[in-house]
C-alpha positions, 0 to 999 in steps of 0.5 A: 133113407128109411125102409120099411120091414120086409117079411116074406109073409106079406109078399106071398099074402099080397103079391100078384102077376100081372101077366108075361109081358111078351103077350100081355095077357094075366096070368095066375101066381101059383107058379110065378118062380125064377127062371134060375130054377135050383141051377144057379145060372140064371143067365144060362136058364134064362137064355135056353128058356127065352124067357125071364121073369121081372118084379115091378110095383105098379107105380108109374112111369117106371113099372105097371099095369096098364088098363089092358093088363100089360105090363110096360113103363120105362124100366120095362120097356128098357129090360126087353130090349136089354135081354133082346140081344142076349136072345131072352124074348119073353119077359114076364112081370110079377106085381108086389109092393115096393118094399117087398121087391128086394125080399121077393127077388132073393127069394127067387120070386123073380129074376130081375127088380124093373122097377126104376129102384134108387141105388143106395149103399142100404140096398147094395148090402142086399141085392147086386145093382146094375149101372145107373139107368137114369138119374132124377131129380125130386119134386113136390106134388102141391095143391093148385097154386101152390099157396104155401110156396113150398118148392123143396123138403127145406119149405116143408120143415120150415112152414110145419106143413106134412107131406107124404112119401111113397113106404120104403122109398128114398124120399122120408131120408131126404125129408128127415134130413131136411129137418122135417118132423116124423109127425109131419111125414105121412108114408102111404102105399101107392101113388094114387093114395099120395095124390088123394092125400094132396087133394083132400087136405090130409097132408099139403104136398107129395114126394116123389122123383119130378117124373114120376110126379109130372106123370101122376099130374098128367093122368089125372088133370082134373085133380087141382095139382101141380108140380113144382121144379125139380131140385136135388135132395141133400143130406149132411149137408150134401147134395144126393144123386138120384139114380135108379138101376135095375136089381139082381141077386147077389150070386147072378154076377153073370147075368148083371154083367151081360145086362150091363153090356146091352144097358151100355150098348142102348144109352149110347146109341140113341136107342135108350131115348126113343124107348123112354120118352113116351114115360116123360124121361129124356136126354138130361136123365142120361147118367153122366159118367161120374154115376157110377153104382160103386160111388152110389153103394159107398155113399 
């Protein structure tokens, strides 16, 4: 997996609040601070406020803005009805880009990463992952047709074609350990930028988990794209389970911990279905019980 450089600088420069979520309106970022505040119970401060506030990156389904300016998604939807019972009602979401989620969360920008992020062994040395939420497979974004016949990283490295990946996401590692060259990796800043790649010609297909990428395909069908079958990415010759979790800060045991309980509580009751469906998740992205987030940090 490979990241890109965190530097607080480009998170002051570039980063911005889309609005409380509870009301749906925008909002400035002058006083965008974690609910922590300097007490060190975020869970405490957060329970007596009623309210939290959660970091997304705008790329659906996972975390976004939509044209009204609310912030929703799965990951979203799935914090407000963990925090619910915990009596946390209002759930406020600040916009910043992908590899600035982590920095901007240990540098109290925000209480919570809600952002569908990938749980891997670089990123538990810098922040505290709650259990899996979901697994995904990954697929290729492709032009109509699909005249290369590409359908995994493996037909990228061997057809010498380029592909782009989302910056600091997971899927360059999977790309690189697929034997595709550097020079045929293209890392791009959204979504939109992926699919504007794909169908200008700049490179041949697009990275992403299959749901984020079926999503994409759908909110934009005039594009003259597809989305081949999801398959699951290797590396050192194994296969890599994809999940994603939602992230704390390293000393916000308490608040994980009680997130978890309400996490474990909303899979197992049907709830957790209901809520994701609507962004193209269902029953075969339940994480088994063999996901555990241990196993993912030591991988």
């Amino acid at each position: 997996m490979s990241q890109s450089a965190w530097t607080r600088r480009d998170f002051f420069r570039r980063s911005a609040v889309v609005g409380a979520a509870a009301i749906g309106g925008p909002a400035l970022l002058a006083a965008c601070q974690s609910t922590g505040g300097s007490s060190g119970d975020t869970l405490k401060a957060a329970q007596d406020a009623k309210t939290i506030k959660i970091g997304i990156a705008n790329e659906a389904p996972y975390g976004f803005a939509n044209s009204s300016g609310e912030t929703t998604g799965e990951a979203p939807e799935v914090a407000r009805a963990a925090f619910k019972p915990m009596g946390i009602d209002n759930v406020q979401a600040s916009v910043v880009p992908f590899d600035q989620l982590i920095p901007a969360l240990n540098a109290k920008q925000f209480d919570v990463v809600a952002a569908g992020m990938f749980i891997t062994s670089t990123r538990c040395k810098a922040a505290l992952f709650s259990d899996p939420d979901y697994t995904a497979l990954e697929a290729l974004l492709v032009p109509k047709g699909n005249p290369q016949g590409i359908k995994t990283l493996a037909d990228v490295a061997a057809k010498n074609v380029k592909v782009a990946v989302l910056s600091a996401a997971v899927e360059k590692g999977y790309a690189t350990a697929a034997g595709v060259s550097e020079s045929n990796i293209e890392t791009l800043d959204t979504q939109d930028n992926m699919l504007r790649a794909v169908t200008t010609g700049r490179v041949y297909c697009a990275c992403l988990t299959d749901i984020s990428l079926k999503y994409l395909a759908k909110q934009n069908p005039s594009a003259n794209v597809e989305v081949t079958p999801g398959f699951t990415p290797t590396e050192n010759g194994k296969p890599v389970v994809s999940a994603g979790g939602f992230v704390f800060r390293q000393g916000d045991t308490s608040l994980r911990d009680a997130f978890n309980q309400q996490l474990k509580t909303l899979h197992s009751n049907g709830q957790w279905l209901q809520i994701v469906e609507p962004f193209g998740f269902g029953q075969a992205n339940l994480p088994q019980p063999d996901v555990t987030t241990d196993k993912l940090c030591a991988a």
